[in-house]
C-alpha positions in Angstrom: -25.0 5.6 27.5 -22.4 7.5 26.0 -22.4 7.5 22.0 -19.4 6.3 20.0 -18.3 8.3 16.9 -19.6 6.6 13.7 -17.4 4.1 12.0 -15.9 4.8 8.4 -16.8 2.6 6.1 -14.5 0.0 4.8 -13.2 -0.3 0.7 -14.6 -3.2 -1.2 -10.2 -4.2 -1.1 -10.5 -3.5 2.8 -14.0 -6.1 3.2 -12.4 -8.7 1.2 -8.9 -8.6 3.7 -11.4 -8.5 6.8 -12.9 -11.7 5.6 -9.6 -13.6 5.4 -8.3 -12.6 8.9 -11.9 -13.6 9.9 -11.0 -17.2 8.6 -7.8 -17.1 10.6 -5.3 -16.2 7.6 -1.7 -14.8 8.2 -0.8 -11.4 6.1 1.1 -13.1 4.2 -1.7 -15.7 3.5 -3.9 -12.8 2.2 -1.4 -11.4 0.2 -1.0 -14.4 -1.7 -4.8 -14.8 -2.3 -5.6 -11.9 -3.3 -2.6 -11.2 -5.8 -0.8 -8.7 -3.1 2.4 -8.4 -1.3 2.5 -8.4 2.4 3.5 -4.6 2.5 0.4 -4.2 0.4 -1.7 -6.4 3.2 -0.1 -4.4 6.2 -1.2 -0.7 4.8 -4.5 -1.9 4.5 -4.7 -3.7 7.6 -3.4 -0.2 9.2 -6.2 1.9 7.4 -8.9 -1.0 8.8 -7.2 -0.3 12.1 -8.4 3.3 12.1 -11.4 2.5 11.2 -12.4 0.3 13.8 -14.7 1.9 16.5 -12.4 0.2 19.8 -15.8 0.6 22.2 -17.9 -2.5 20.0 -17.0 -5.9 21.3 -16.8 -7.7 18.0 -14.9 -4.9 16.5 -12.1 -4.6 19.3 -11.9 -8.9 18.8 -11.7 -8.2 15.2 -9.1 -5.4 16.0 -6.9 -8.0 18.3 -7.2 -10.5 15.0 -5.2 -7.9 12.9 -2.4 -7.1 15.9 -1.6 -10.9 15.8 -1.0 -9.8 11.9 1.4 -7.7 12.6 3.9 -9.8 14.7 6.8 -10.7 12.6 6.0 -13.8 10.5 8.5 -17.0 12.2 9.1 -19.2 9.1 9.6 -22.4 10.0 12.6 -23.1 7.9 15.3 -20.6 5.9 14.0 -22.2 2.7 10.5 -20.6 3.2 11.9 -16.8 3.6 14.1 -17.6 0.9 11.2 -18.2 -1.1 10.0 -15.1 -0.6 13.0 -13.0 -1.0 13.1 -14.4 -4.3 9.9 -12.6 -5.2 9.9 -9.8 -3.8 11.5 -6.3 -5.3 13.1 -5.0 -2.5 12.4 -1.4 -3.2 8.9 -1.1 -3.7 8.0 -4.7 -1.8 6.3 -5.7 -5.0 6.6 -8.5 -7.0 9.6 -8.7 -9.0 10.6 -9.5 -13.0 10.9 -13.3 -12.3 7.7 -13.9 -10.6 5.6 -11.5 -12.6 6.6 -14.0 -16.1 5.4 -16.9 -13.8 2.3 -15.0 -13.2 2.0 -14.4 -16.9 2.8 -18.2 -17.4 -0.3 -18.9 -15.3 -2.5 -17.0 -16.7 -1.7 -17.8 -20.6 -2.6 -21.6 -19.1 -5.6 -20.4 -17.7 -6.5 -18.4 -20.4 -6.4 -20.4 -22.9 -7.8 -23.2 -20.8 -11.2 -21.1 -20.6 -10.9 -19.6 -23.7 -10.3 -16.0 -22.4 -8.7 -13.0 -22.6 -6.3 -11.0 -20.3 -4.1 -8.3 -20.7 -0.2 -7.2 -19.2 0.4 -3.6 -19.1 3.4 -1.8 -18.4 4.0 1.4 -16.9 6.8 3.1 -17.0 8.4 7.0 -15.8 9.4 8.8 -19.2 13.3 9.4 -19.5 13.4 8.5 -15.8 16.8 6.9 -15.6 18.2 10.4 -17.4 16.9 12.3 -15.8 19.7 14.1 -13.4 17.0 16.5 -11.6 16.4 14.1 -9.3 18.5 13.1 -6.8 19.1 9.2 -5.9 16.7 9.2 -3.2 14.0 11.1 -4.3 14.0 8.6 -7.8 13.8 6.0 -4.7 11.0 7.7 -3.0 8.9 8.5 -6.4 8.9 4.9 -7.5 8.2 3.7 -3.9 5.1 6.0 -4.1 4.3 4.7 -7.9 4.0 1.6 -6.4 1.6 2.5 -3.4 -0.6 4.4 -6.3 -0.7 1.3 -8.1 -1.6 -0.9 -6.1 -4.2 1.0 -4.5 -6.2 1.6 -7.7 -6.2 -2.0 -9.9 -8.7 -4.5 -8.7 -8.3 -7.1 -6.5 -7.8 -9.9 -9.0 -4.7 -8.0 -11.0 -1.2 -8.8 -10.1 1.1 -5.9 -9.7 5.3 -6.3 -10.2 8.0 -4.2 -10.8 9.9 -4.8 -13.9 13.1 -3.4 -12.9 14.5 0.0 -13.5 11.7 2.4 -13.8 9.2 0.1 -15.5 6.1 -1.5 -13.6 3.9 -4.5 -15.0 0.0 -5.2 -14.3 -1.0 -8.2 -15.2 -5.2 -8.0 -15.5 -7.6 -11.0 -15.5 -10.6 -11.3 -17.7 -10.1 -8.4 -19.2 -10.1 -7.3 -23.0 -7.8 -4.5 -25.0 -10.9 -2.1 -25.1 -11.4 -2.1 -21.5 -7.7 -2.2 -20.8 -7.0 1.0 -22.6 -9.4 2.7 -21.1 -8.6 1.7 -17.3 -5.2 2.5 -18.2 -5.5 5.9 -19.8 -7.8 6.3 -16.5 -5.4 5.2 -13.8 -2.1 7.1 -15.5 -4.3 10.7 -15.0 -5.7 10.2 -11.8 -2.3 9.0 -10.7 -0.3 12.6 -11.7 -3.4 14.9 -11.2 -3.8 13.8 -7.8 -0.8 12.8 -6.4 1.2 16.4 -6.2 4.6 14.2 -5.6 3.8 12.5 -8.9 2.7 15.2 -11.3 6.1 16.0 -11.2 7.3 12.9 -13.6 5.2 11.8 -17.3 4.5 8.0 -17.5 4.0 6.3 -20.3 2.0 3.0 -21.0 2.2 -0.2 -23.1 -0.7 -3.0 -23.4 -0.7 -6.5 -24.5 -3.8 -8.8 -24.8 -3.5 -12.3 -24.9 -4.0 -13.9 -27.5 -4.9 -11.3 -29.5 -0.8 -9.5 -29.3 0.8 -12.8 -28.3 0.4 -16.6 -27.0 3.8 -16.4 -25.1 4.8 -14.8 -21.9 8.0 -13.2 -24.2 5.3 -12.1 -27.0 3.7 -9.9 -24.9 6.2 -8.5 -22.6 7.6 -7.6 -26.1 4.7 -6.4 -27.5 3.7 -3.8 -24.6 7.2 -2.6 -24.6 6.9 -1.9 -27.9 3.9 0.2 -27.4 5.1 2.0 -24.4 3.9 6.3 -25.2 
C-alpha cells in the first residue's frame, strides 16, 4: 500500500473552526462565534485545506465540507447583507468603529454582570497619516497586512475592529491590565521583528481595563487613546 505524506498538524484556532463546519456551520456562522470576520474564517479554512491529507476518507469528506464554505453566501433577503456591510470595514474586512462600541457595550454588561474584568486596546501606526513615503497603496497594503497580523495572534475569544484611519481596537475578555500589557508589548515586537513588510512602520499602543480606567464604552475608548506610545 503506498504511504501518504504525514499530515501537518492543525492550530488550536484551526481545531476550533474544524469543529463548527463539523456541526454543519456556514463561514459566516463561525465567524460570528468565534469573534471573527468571514475573511478571517476563509484564510483559515484555506491553510486547513493544505493541510488535509486528500487519500483519508474522512479527511477528503471533511475537505468537501469546507468547499461548500466557500460558495458565495445567498442571503435570503437585502436586509441581511445590509447587515453585514454595516459591520464590516471594507479595507481590512474587519470589524468596523460602530460595531466594535457594541462589542464594548456587551462586554461592559457582561462584565459587570460577573463581576470581571476585560480590557480594549488600541493599536495604532505612529505618524502614519503624515507620513508621505508611502504611497496610497502601499498605506492600503500595510494596514491590510496589520490586520492579517492581528488577527492571527489574539486568542479566539478577543474581538478585533478597525477604528478608522490608522488605528485598530482589540477588545480582550477576562483579562486584567497586568496581563494585557504584557500580551500587548509581546504582540507589537513579534509583529515588526517578524513581519519584514511591517518593521518598516513603529506602532504604538493604548490599554483600557474595565472597570478599573472606565465603566463606559466612551471612558475607555478615551482612556486608551490617551495612553497611546
Amino acid at each position: 500500500m503506498k504511504k501518504t505524506k504525514a499530515q501537518k498538524s492543525f492550530s488550536p484556532i484551526e481545531i476550533e473552526i474544524l469543529k463548527w463546519v463539523k456541526e454543519g456551520k456556514t463561514n459566516v456562522e463561525i465567524g460570528q462565534i468565534m469573534g471573527l470576520t468571514r475573511w478571517t474564517i476563509k484564510y483559515h479554512l484555506k491553510n486547513i485545506m493544505k493541510k488535509l491529507d486528500v487519500s483519508n476518507r474522512i479527511q477528503v469528506a471533511s475537505q468537501s465540507i469546507i468547499r461548500n464554505l466557500f460558495v458565495p453566501l445567498k442571503f435570503k433577503n437585502n436586509i441581511k447583507e445590509k447587515m453585514l456591510l454595516n459591520i464590516t470595514d471594507e479595507l481590512t474586512g474587519l470589524y468596523n468603529y460602530r460595531y466594535l462600541m457594541e462589542c464594548i457595550k456587551k462586554e461592559i454588561k457582561r462584565a459587570s454582570r460577573h463581576n470581571r474584568s476585560f480590557s480594549t486596546v488600541i493599536v495604532g501606526i505612529k505618524s502614519f497619516a503624515l507620513n508621505n513615503h508611502f504611497s496610497h497603496f502601499e498605506k492600503d497594503n500595510i494596514l491590510k497586512k496589520l490586520a492579517e497580523c492581528l488577527i492571527k495572534a489574539v486568542r479566539t475569544t478577543d474581538i478585533v475592529g478597525r477604528m478608522g484611519g490608522e488605528k485598530f481596537c482589540i477588545i480582550m475578555p477576562e483579562i486584567e491590565k497586568k496581563g494585557t500589557v504584557a500580551f500587548t508589548k509581546r504582540l507589537l515586537h513579534e509583529i515588526v521583528s517578524k513581519d519584514l513588510y511591517l518593521g518598516k512602520i513603529k506602532l504604538s499602543e493604548g490599554i483600557a481595563t474595565f472597570p478599573e480606567d472606565g465603566e463606559t464604552y466612551i471612558e475607555l475608548i478615551k482612556k486608551a487613546e490617551s495612553s497611546l506610545m
